[in-house]
GUDONU-742517 format. One record per residue (C-alpha): residue number from 1; y, x, z. Coordinates in nm, 3 decimals. Layout:
BEGIN
<NUM <Y X Z>>,
...
END
This chain:
BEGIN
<1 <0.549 4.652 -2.437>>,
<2 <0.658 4.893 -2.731>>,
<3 <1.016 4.806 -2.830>>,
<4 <0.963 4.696 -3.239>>,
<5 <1.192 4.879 -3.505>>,
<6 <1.263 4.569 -3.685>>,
<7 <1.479 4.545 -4.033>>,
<8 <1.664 4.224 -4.015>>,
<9 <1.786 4.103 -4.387>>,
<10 <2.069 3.848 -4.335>>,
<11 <2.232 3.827 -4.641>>,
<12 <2.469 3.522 -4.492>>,
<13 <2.549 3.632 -4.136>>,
<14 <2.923 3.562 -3.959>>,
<15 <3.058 3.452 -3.690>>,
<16 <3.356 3.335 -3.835>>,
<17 <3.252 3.135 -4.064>>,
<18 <3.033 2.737 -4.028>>,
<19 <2.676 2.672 -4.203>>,
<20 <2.446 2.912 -4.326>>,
<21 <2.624 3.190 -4.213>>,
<22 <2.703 3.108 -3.804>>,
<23 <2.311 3.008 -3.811>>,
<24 <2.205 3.320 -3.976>>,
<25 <2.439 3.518 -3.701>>,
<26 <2.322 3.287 -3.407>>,
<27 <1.964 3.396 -3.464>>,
<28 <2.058 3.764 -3.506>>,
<29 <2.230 3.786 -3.253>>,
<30 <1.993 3.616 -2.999>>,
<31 <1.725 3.909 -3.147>>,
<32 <1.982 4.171 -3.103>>,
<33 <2.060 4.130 -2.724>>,
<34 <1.723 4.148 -2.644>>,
<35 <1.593 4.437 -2.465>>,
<36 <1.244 4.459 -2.648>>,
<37 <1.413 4.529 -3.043>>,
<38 <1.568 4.803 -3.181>>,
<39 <1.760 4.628 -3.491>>,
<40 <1.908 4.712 -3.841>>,
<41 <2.064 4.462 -3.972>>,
<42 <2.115 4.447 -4.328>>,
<43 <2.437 4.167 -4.435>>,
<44 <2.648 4.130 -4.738>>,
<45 <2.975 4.326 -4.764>>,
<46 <3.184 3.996 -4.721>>,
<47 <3.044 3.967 -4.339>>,
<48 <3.145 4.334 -4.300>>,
<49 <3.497 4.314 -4.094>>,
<50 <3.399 3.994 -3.923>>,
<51 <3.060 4.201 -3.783>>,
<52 <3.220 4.519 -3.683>>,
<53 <3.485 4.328 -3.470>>,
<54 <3.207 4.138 -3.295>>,
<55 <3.037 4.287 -3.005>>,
<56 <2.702 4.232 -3.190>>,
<57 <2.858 4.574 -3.379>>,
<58 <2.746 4.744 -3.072>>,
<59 <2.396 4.580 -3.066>>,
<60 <2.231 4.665 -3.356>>,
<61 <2.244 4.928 -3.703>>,
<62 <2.503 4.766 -3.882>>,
<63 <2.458 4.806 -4.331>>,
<64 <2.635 4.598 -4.553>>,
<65 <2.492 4.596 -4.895>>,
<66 <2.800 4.544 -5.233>>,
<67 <2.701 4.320 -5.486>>,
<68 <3.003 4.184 -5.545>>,
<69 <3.024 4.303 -5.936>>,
<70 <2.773 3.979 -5.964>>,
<71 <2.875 3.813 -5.698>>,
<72 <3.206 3.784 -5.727>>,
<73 <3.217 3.572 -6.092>>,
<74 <2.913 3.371 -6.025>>,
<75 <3.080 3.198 -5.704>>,
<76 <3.408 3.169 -5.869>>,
<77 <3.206 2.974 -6.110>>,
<78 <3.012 2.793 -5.860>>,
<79 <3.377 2.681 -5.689>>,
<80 <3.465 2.604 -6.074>>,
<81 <3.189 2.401 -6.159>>,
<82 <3.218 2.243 -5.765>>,
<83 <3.579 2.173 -5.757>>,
<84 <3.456 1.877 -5.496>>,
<85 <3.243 2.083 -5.298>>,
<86 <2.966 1.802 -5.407>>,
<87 <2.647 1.938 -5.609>>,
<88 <2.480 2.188 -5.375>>,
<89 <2.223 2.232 -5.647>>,
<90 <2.427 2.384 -5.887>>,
<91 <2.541 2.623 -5.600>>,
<92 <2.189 2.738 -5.511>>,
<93 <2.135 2.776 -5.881>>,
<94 <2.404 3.059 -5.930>>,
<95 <2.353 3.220 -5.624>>,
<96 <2.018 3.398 -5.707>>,
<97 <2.115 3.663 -5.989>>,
<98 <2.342 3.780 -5.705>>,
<99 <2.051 3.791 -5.428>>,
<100 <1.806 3.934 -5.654>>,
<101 <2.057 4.197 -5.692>>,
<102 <2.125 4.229 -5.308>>,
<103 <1.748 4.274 -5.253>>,
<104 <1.711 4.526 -5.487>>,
<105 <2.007 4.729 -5.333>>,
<106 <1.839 4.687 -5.041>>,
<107 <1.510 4.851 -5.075>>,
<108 <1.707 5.138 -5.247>>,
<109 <1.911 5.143 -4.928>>,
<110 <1.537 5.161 -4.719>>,
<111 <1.303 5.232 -4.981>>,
<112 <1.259 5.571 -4.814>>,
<113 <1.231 5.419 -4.429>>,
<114 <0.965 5.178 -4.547>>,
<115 <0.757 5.406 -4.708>>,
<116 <0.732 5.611 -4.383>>,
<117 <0.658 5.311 -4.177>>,
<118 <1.023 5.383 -3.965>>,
<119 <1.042 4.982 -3.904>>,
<120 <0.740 4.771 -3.755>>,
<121 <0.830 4.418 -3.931>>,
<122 <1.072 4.351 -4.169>>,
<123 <1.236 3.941 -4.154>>,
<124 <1.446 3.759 -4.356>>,
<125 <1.639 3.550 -4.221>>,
<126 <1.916 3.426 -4.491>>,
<127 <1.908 3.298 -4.742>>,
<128 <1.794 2.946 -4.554>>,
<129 <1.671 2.821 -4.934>>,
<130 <1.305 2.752 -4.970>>,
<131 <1.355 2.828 -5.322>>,
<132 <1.482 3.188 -5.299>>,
<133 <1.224 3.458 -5.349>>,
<134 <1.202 3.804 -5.179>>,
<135 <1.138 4.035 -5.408>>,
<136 <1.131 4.295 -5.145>>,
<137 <0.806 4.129 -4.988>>,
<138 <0.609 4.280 -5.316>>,
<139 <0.791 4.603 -5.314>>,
<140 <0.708 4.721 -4.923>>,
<141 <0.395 4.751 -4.704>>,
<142 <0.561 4.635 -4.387>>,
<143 <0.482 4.316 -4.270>>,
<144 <0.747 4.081 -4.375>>,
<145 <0.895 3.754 -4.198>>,
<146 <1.035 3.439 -4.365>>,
<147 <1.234 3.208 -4.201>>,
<148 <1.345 2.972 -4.086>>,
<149 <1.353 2.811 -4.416>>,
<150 <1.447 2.451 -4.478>>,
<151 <1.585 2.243 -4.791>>,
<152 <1.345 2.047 -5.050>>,
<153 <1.349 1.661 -4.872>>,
<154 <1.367 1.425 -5.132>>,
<155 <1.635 1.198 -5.186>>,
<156 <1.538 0.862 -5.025>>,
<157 <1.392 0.600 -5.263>>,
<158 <1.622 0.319 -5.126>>,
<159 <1.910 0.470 -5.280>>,
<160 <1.850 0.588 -5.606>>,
<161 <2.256 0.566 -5.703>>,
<162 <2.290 0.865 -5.404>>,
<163 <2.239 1.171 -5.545>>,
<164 <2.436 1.073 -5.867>>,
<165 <2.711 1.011 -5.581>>,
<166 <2.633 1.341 -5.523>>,
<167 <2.652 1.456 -5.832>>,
<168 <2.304 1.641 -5.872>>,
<169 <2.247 1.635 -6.145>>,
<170 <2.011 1.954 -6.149>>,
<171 <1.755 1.790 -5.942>>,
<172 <1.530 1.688 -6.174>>,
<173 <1.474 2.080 -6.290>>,
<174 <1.476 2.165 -5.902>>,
<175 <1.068 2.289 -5.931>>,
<176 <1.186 2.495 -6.206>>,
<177 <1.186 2.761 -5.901>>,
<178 <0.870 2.797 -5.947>>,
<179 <0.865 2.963 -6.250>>,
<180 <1.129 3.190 -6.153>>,
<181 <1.078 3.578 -6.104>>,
<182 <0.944 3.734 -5.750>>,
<183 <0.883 3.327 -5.637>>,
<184 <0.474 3.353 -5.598>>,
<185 <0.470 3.697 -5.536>>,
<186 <0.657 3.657 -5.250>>,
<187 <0.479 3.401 -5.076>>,
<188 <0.203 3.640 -5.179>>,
<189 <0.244 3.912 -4.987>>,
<190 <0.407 3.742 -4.656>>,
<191 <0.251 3.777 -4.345>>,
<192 <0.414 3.491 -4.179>>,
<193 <0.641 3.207 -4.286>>,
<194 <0.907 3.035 -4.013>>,
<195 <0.904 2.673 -4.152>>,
<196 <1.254 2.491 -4.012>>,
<197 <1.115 2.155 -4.134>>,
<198 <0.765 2.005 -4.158>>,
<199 <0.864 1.868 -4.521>>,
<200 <0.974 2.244 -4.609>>,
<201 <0.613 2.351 -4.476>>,
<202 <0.482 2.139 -4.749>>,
<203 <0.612 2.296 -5.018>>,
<204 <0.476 2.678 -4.905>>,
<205 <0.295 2.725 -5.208>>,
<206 <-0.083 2.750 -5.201>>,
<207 <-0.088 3.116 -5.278>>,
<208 <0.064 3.172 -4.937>>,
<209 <-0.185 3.303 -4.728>>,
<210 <-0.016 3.421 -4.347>>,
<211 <0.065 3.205 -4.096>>,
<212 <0.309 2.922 -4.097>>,
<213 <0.547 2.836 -3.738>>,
<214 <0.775 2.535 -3.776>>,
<215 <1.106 2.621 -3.569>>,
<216 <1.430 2.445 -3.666>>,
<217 <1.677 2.670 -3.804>>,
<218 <1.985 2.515 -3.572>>,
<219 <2.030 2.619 -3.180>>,
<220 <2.273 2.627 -2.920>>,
<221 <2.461 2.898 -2.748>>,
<222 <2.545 2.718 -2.419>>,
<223 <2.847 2.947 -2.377>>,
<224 <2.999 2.860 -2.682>>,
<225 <2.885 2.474 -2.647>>,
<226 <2.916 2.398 -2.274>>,
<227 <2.556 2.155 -2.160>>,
<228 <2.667 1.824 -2.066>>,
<229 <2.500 1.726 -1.718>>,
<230 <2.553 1.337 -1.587>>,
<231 <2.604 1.109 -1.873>>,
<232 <2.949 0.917 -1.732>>,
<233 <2.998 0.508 -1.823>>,
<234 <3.311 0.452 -2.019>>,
<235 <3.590 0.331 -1.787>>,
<236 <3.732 0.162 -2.123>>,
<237 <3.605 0.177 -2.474>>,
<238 <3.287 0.304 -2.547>>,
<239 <3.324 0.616 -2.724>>,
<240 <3.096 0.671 -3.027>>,
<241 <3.134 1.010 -3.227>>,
<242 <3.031 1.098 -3.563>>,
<243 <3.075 1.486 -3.727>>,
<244 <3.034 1.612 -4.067>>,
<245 <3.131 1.678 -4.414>>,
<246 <3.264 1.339 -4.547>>,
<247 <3.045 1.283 -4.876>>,
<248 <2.771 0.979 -4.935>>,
<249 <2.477 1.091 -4.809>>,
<250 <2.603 1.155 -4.454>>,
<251 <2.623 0.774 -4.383>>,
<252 <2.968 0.791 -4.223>>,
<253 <3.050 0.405 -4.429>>,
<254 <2.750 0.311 -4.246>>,
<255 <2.846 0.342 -3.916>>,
<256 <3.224 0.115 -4.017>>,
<257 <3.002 -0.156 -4.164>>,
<258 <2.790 -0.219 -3.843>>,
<259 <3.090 -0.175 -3.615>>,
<260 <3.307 -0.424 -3.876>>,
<261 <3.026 -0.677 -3.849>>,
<262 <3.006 -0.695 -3.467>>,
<263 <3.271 -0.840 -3.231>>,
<264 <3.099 -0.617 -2.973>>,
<265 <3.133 -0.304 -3.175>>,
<266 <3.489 -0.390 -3.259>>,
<267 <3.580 -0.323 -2.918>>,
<268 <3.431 -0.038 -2.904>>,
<269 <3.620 0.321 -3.090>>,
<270 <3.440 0.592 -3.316>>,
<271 <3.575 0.885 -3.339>>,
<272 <3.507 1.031 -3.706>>,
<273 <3.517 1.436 -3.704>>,
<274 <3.497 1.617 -4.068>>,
<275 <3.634 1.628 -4.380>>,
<276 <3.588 1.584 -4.684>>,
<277 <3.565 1.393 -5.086>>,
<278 <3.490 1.074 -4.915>>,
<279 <3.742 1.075 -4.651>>,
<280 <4.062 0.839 -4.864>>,
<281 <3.752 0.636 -4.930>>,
<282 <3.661 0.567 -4.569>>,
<283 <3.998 0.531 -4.459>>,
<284 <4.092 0.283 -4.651>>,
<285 <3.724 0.083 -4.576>>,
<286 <3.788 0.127 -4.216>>,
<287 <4.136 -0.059 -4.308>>,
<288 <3.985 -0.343 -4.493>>,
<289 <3.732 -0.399 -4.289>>,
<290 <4.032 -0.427 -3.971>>,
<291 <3.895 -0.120 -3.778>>,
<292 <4.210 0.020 -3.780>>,
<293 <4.310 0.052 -3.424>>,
<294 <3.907 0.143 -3.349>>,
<295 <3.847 0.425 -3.556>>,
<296 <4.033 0.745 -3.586>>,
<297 <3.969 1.037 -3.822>>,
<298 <4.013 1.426 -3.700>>,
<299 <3.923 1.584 -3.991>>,
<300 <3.763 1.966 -3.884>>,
<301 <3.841 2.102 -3.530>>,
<302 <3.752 2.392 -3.410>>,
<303 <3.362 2.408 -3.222>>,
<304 <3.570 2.407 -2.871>>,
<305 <3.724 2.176 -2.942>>,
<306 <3.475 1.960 -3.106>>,
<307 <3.217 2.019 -2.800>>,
<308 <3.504 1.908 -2.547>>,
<309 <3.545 1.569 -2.794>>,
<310 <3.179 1.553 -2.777>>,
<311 <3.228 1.581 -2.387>>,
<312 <3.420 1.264 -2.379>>,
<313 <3.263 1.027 -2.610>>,
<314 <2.991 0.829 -2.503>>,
<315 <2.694 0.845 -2.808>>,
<316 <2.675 0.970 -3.155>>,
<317 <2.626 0.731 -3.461>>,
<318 <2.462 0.971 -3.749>>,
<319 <2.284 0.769 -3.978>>,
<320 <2.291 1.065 -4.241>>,
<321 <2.047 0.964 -4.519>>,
<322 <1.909 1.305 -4.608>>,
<323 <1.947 1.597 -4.340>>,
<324 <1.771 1.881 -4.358>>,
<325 <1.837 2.034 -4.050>>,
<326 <2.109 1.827 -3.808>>,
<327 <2.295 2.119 -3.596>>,
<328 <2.562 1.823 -3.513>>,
<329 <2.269 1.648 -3.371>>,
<330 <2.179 1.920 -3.158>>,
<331 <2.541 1.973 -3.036>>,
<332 <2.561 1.608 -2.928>>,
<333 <2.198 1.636 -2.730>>,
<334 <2.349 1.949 -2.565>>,
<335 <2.624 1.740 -2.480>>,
<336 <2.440 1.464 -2.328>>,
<337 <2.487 1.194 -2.603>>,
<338 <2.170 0.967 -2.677>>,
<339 <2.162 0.949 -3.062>>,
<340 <2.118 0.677 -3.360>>,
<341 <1.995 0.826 -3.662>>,
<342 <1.787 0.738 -3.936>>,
<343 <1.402 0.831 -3.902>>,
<344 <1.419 1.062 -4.178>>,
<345 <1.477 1.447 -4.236>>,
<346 <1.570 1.750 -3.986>>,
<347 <1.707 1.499 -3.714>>,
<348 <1.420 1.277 -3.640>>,
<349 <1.241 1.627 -3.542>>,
<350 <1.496 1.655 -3.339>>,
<351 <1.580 1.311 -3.178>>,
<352 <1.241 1.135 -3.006>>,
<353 <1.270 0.795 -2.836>>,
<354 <1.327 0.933 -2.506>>,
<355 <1.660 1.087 -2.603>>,
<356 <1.803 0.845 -2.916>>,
<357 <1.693 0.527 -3.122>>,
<358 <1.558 0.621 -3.452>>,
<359 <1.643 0.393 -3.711>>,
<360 <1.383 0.310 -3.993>>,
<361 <1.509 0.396 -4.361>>,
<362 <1.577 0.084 -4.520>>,
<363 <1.773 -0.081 -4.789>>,
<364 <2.176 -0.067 -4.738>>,
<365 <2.215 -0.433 -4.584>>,
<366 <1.886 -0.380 -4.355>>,
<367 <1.984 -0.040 -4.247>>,
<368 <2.339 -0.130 -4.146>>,
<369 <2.188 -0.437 -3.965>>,
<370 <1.985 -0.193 -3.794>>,
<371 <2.235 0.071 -3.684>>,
<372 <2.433 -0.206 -3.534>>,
<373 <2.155 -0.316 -3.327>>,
<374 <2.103 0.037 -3.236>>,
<375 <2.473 0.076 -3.150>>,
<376 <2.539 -0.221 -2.970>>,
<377 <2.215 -0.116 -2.752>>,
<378 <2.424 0.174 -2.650>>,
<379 <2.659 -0.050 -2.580>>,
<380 <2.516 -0.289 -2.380>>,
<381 <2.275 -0.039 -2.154>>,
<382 <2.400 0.219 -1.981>>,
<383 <2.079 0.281 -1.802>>,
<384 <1.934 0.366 -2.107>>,
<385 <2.208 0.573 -2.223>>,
<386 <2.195 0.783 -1.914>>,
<387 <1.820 0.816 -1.946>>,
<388 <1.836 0.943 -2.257>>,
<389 <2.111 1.171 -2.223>>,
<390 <1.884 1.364 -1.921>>,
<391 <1.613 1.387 -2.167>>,
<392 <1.855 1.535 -2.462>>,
<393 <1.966 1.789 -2.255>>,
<394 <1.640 1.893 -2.131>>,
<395 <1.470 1.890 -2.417>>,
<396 <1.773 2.147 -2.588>>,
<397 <1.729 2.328 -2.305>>,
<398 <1.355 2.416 -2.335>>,
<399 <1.334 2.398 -2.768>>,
<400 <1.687 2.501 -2.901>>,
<401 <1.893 2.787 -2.675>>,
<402 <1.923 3.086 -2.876>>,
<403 <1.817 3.261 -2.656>>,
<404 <1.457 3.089 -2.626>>,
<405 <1.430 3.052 -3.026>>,
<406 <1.486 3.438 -3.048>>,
<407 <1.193 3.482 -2.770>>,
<408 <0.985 3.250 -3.005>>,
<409 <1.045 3.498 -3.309>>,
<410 <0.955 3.759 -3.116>>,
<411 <0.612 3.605 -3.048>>,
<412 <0.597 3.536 -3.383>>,
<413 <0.643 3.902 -3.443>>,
<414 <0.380 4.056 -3.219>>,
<415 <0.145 3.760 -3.322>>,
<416 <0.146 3.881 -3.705>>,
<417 <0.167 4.273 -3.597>>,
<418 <-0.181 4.222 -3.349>>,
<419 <-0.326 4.056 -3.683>>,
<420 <-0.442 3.727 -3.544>>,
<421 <-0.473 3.411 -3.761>>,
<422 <-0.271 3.169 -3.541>>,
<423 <-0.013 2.875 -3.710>>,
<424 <0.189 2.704 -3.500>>,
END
């Protein structure tokens, strides 16, 4: 097959740094080692040194676009106004002045490239925000790739006191998007839209009218994050893990309440990876509650390090009440661990029966009751545990490599450039 001259936009993209931007570099640089693309990539100046001293320098046509004049104020003023790294809203918010700017710089960059047709698809692939329009989708004839994009779930109805915990307080203006410049006409003019949840594929608005894939944004780079193989029975404690930023929504006081309430959880240990607001507050719980010797807090480690922690716990306890995407739930399938979660969000698209126990969204007292049951399951059936660890890996394995998710955007790719009306 012709090799495609493909523009890839990646406005967060580094390999140094955790979130948005390793999952925007992940994906790129799954599409750059393949044989079949010829790649520009197109980052923001801030990814610049980290990118030229990776090896995907050698990969692809590096171009790192400066808005930092814009930039530069509006996230001091984000990190102002987020002093408690709480409030992602508010963050969002003040990021697009600067990435309308960055898109216009960019199409000045290519403006002349795209009008002679020098690229066969042009694809977005950061910002992850449903909410952030492409201006350059109006601007250019070439057909243009969203995705994946993910954000919008709404905050869960059983706790209404959680996203003032989280201090969102722009939420109820969220759809106020909407009305913002370039938003419809984008969606417009896109020939295909990569949808990284089925909630975020609801809110493609109806003048969107290419084809929509659903592909979680999160993968796995097996030699970065080693694939667990025979699930091993604890010799001595079982080992449950959790990871994450320590703030309300992730559940984390969850997990101490079921273990505090059972005298077979109590002799069990959970590890708790992450940092965060919330972290004094847990502490001390897991203190009152007598957990002390059970439960030990690592704050962040490094992604070795964390996948060789993984390695040597037994199951993962993530009852996170609002997830869009769940990479950490990924990382613990890849590493053999059956899961408890809450049926709800990015990780029960993840997590089927066969690899985890899904926990129904329920009332604080009902869901901790039920998270216990799930955990002392674990507990109690190592059978089951080992079944489900199989499954985990093989199902990572065939869905969430890089390397396969980057052979799924290429089919995505030729599917929109041979015209055909197909949504997967």
């Amino acid at each position: 097959m012709k090799k495609l001259k493909v523009l890839l936009i990646a406005e967060a993209c580094n390999p140094t740094f955790t979130s948005v931007p390793l999952v925007g570099y992940n994906l790129v640089r799954a599409l750059a080692e393949r044989e079949d693309l010829d790649i520009t990539l197109v980052s923001h100046v801030r990814n610049e040194a980290a990118l030229r001293a990776d090896p995907i320098a050698g990969m692809v046509t590096l171009c790192c676009i400066d808005n930092e004049a814009l930039a530069r104020p509006l996230h001091k003023l984000s990190k102002l106004l987020r002093s408690d790294g709480l409030s992602w809203t508010i963050g969002t918010a003040l990021g697009w002045p600067s990435y309308m700017l960055f898109e216009y710089k960019v199409y000045q960059q290519f403006k002349q490239a795209l009008t002679a047709d020098e690229f066969d698809v042009v694809h977005r692939v950061t910002p992850l925000s449903p909410t952030m329009g492409s201006p350059l989708a109006k601007w250019i004839k070439t057909p243009m790739v969203l995705g994946p994009i993910n954000g919008g779930l709404p905050w869960p109805k059983d706790y209404p006191e959680l996203r003032a915990q989280e201090k969102e307080w722009l939420v109820p203006l969220r759809k106020a998007y909407r009305l913002l410049p370039y938003f419809r006409s984008t969606y417009k003019h896109l020939k295909a839209v990569i949808a990284g949840s089925k909630h975020t594929a609801t809110e493609i608005p109806a003048v969107f009218r290419g084809q929509t894939w659903h592909m979680p944004e999160n993968g796995i780079d097996p030699a970065k994050f080693t694939l667990g193989r025979v699930w091993q029975a604890p010799s001595g404690r079982f080992r449950f893990i959790t990871v994450g930023r320590l703030v309300p929504y992730k559940g984390v006081d969850l997990v101490l309440e079921a273990m505090a309430g059972s005298d077979l959880l109590r002799q069990a240990e959970l590890l708790v990876v992450g940092d965060g607001p919330q972290r004094q507050a847990l502490e001390k719980l897991a203190q009152q509650r007598g957990l002390g010797d059970a439960v030990r807090f690592a704050g962040w480690v490094q992604q070795t390090d964390l996948a060789a922690e993984m390695q040597q716990a037994h199951a993962l306890a993530f009852p996170s009440l609002r997830e869009f995407g769940g990479g950490v739930v990924l990382e613990a399938m890849a590493s053999g661990l059956p899961c408890v979660i809450v049926d709800y969000g990015g990780p029960a698209e993840l997590v089927d029966e066969q690899c985890g126990i899904l926990v129904n969204m329920a009332p604080r007292e009902v869901l901790i009751a039920n998270v216990r049951k799930a955990m002392e399951a674990m507990v109690q059936n190592h059978a089951m545990c080992a079944a489900m660890s199989l499954a985990a890996i093989a199902k990572v394995r065939a869905n969430y490599l890089w390397s396969v998710k980057a052979g799924k955007v290429v089919d995505i790719y030729r599917t929109v450039l041979a015209g055909k009306n197909y949504n997967k």
